[in-house]
N, C-alpha and C positions, 0 to 999 in steps of 0.2 A: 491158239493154232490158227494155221492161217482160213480154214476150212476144214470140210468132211466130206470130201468128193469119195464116192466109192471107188474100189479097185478097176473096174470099166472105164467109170470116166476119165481117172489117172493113168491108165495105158493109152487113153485117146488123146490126151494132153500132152503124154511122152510122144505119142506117134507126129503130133503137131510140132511138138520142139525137134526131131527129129528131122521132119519135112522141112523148116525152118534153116538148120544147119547146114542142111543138103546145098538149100538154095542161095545162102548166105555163103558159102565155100567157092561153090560154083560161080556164082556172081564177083567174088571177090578174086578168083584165077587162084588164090594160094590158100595156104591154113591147114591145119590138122582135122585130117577127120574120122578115124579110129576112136582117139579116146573121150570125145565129145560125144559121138552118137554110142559110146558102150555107157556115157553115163547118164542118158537123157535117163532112164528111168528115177534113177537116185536120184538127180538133182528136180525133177518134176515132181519126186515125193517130195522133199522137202520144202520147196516152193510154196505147192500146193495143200500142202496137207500137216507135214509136219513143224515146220517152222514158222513162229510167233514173227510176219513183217506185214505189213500194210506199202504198198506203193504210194499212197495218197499224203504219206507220214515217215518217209525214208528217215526221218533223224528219232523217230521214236526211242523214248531213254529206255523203253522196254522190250526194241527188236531183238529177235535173236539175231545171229552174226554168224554171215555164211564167207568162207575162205579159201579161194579157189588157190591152194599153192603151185598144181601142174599148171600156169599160168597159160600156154598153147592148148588148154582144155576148153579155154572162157567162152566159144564160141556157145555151148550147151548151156553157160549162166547168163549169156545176152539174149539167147533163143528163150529159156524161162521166165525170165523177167520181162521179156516183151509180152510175153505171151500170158506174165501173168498182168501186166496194165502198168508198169513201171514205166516205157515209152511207146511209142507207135511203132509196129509192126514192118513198117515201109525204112526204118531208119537201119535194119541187119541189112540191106542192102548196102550199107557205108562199109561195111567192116572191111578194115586195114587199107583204109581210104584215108589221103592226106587232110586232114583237118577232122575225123570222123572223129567220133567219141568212144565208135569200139575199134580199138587196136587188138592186135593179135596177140598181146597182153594185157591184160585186168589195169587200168588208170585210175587208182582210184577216185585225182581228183576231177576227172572228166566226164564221170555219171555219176548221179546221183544213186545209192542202192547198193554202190561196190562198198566191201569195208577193206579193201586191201591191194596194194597194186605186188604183183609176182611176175617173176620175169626169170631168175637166178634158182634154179629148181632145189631146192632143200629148203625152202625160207618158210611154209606155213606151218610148219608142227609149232617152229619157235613164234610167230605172228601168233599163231591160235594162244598157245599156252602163257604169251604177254597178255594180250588180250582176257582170256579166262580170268589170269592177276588179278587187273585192271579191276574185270568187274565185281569180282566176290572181293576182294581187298583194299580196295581203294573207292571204288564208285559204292559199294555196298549193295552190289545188283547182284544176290546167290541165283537168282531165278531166270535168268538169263540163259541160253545155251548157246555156245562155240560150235559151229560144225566147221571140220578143214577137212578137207577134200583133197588128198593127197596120190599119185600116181606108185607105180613098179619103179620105174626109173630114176627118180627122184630119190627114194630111198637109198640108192646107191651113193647119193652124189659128196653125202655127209652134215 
């Protein structure tokens, strides 16, 4: 686990990624910002509390695997990851800035931390469920967990 922050300090950590979003939207003139700040709390859980990643060790053969498939959501997994020490805090001022590293969709191979680049909305159920294959079947990693983080909308798409 990534930690044992109590429920206060993970509401204060959502409240940070939150603020984070805000400024990052605003700074950047565009982006989505409904379904990012309704998911700062989930994804601040996981970050922080429930999922097995280290920032210091992004290729760890033992992280879990986070999978943003509403791909217009990733501003709330660049605010998390900033904020949990993956990059510096002063870089969400880039987003969907020419040359930046965070686009307004998830690159995977642009930061380090991402395991999946989404854009085409239905694509993380089938990403996640290769992925899970992958690790229990082929890599022989049962102990591993897949989160995908999936929107309403997308559901639709097929």
């Amino acid at each position: 686990m990534s930690g044992q922050l109590t429920i206060t300090q993970l509401e204060q950590k959502a409240n940070e990624v939150r603020k984070s979003i805000i400024t990052m939207l605003e700074h950047a003139g565009s982006g989505h910002s409904a379904g990012p700040l309704g998911l700062a709390d989930l994804v601040t859980a996981l970050y922080f509390r429930i999922m097995n990643v280290d920032p210091q060790n992004v290729d760890d053969p033992q992280r879990d695997i986070f999978l943003m498939s509403n791909g217009h959501c990733v501003p709330v997994q660049y605010a998390a990851m900033a904020e949990r020490g993956y990059f510096d805090k002063q870089e969400l001022l880039t987003l969907r800035k020419l040359g930046s590293r965070l686009q307004g969709h998830p690159e995977r191979t642009k930061l380090p931390g991402l395991e999946n680049t989404s854009g085409p909305l239905g694509c993380g159920i089938g990403q996640g469920a290769g992925y899970a294959y992958a690790l229990q079947y082929l890599d022989h990693q049962p102990h591993r967990w897949v989160y995908v983080v999936t929107g309403d909308g997308e559901l639709d798409e097929g």
